[in-house]
C-alpha positions in Angstrom: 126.5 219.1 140.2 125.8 215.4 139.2 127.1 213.0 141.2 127.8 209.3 140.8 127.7 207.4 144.1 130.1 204.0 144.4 128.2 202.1 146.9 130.7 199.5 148.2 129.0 196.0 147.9 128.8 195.4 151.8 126.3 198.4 152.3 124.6 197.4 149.2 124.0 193.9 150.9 123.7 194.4 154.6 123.5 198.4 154.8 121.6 200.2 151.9 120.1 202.5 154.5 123.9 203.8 154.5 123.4 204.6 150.9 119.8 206.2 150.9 121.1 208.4 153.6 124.3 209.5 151.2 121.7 210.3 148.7 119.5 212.2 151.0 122.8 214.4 152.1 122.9 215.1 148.4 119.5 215.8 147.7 119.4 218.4 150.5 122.1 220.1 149.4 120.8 220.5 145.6 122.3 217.8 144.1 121.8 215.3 141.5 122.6 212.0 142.2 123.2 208.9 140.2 124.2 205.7 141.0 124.7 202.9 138.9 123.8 199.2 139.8 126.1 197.6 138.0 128.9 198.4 140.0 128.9 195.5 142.3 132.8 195.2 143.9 135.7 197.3 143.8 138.2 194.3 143.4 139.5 195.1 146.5 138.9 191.5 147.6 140.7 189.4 145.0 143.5 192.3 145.0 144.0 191.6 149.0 144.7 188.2 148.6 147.3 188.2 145.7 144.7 187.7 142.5 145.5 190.5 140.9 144.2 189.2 137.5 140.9 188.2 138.8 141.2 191.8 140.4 141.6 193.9 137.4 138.8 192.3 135.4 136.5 192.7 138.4 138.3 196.7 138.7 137.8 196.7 134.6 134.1 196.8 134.6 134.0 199.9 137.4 136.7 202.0 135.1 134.6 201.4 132.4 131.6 202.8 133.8 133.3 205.3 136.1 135.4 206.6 132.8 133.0 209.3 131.9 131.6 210.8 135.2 132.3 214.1 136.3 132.4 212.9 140.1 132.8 209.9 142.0 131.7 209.6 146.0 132.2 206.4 147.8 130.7 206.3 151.8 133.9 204.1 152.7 137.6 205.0 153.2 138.7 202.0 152.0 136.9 201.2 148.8 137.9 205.1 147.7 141.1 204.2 148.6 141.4 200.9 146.3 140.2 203.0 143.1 142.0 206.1 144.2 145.5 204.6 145.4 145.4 201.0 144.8 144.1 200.8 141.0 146.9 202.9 140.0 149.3 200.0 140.8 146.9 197.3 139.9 146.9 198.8 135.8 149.8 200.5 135.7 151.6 199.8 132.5 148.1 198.6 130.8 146.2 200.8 128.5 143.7 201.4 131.0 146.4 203.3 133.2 145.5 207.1 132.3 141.7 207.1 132.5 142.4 205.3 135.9 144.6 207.7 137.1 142.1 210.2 135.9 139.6 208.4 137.8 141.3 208.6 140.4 141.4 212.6 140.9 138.0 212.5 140.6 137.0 210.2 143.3 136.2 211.4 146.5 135.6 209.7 150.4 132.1 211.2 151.5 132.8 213.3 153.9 136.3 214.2 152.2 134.0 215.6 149.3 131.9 217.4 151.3 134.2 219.4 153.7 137.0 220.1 151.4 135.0 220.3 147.9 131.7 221.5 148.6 133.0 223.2 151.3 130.1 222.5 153.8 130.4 221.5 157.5 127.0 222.3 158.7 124.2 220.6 156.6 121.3 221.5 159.4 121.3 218.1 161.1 120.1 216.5 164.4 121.0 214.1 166.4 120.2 213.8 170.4 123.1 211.5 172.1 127.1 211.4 172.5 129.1 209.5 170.2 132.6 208.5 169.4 134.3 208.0 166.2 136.6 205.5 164.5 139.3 206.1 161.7 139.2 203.5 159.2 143.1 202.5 158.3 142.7 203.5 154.7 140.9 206.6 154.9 143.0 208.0 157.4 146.6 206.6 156.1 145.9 206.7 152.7 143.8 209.4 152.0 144.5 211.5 155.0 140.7 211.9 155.9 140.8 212.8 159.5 139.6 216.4 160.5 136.6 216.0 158.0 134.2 213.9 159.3 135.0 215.4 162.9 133.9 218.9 161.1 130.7 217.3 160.2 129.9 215.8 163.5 130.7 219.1 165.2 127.9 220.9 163.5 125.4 218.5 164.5 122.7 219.9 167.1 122.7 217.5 170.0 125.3 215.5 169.5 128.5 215.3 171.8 131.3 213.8 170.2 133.9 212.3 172.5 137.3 211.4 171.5 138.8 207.8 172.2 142.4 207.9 174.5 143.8 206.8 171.0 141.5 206.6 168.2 144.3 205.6 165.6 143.8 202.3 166.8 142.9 199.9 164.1 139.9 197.9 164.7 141.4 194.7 163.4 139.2 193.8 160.5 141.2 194.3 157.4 138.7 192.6 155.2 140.8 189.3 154.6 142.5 189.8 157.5 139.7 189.2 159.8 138.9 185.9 157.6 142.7 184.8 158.0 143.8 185.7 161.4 140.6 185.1 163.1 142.2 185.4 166.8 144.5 188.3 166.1 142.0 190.3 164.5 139.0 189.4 167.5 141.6 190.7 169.8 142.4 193.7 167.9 138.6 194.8 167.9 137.9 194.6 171.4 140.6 196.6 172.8 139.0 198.8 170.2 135.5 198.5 171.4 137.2 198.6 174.9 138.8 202.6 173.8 135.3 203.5 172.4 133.5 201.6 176.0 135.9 204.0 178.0 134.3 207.8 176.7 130.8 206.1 178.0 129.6 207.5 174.3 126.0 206.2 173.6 127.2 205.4 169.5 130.3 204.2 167.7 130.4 206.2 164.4 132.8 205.9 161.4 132.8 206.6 157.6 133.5 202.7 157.0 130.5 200.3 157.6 133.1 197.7 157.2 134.6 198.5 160.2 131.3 199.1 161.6 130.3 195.5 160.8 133.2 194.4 163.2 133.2 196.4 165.6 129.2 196.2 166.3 129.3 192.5 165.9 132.2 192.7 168.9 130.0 194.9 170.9 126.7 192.8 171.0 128.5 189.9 172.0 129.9 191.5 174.9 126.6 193.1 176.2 127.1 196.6 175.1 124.8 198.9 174.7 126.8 200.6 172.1 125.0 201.4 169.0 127.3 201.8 165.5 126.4 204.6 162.6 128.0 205.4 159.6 128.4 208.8 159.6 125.9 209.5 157.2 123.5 208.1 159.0 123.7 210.9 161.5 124.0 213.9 158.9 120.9 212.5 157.2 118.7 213.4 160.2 117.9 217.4 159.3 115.7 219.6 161.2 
């Protein structure tokens, strides 16, 4: 199968090692992938704050190039989520609505694609330590991607993964959110970091380096020796 990778433009910029290890996953499992560097932002930005024109050119240029793929797979709840869920309502009634809706069904969270498309849970990876793991907001209340990545992370020799008290707990970073309520979203990431500090796990893990970017930014400043992953990351490391 080819497939087409949507790197979100965080990990492009602050965590491509997120992406090599998405392609590596691939690779490994006999896959061809493409990824096309020209697809910078989702829109999800200017769509956040209420610029919903600004958003749908900047969303325009992805369904252009995104129109003819066979598969899409994005290592981020929440930019899957804006061209799954959230560009349906940003062109709806415009001529572009039916290939994004088409789009749409074709675009997958990573670890949504692999567990319940490819159908693989075990992908013959290694990694020595305990961890804990944190639902993004939109992968887990949009797209309902919950028991996946936990199937992944099960299979994974040497690794102990221990559950938070309540790991529906939003971290607090929202994208804008975090840049408008500074205070209220600080304070919603440490009692986060405090739920993950409590299991004693060595790593914070999660399929959204957005959240990541919070969270571990939270956890340095407050001495821990936490480390944060994206999830693949840790399925990248084979025997």
């Amino acid at each position: 199968m080819k497939i087409s990778l949507f790197i979100p433009c965080y990990i492009d910029q602050f965590y491509p090692q997120v992406g090599l290890s998405v392609v590596r996953v691939f690779e490994r499992l006999g896959h061809e992938v493409d990824f096309d560097a020209g697809l910078v932002c989702c829109g999800q930005p200017a769509f956040n704050a209420g610029y919903w024109p600004e958003a749908r050119e900047v969303a325009g240029r992805v369904v252009e190039r995104l129109s003819d793929q066979e598969v899409v797979v994005v290592p981020s709840g929440s930019c899957a989520t804006m061209v799954k869920v959230f560009y349906r309502e940003l062109f709806a009634g415009t001529k572009q609505e039916e290939i994004v809706n088409q789009i749409g069904l074709r675009t997958f969270e990573f670890s949504e694609f692999l567990v319940d498309k490819l159908k693989v849970t075990d992908l013959g990876s290694r990694f020595q330590g305990s961890a804990t793991f944190h639902d993004g907001c939109h992968g887990l209340r949009e797209l309902g991607v919950r028991t996946q990545p936990r199937a992944l992370l099960q299979q994974v020799e040497g690794l102990t993964l221990i559950e938070m008290e309540d790991n529906t707990t939003c971290c607090g970073f929202g994208g804008l959110f975090a840049v408008k309520f500074p205070m209220i979203s600080t304070a919603m990431g440490e009692t986060k970091c405090g739920l993950a500090a409590k299991t004693g796990a060595d790593y914070l893990i999660s399929n959204d380096s957005s959240c990541l970017m919070h969270l571990e930014g939270l956890l340095k400043r407050s001495g821990s020796k936490m480390k944060a992953l994206h999830l693949a990351e840790v399925l990248a490391n084979f025997h």
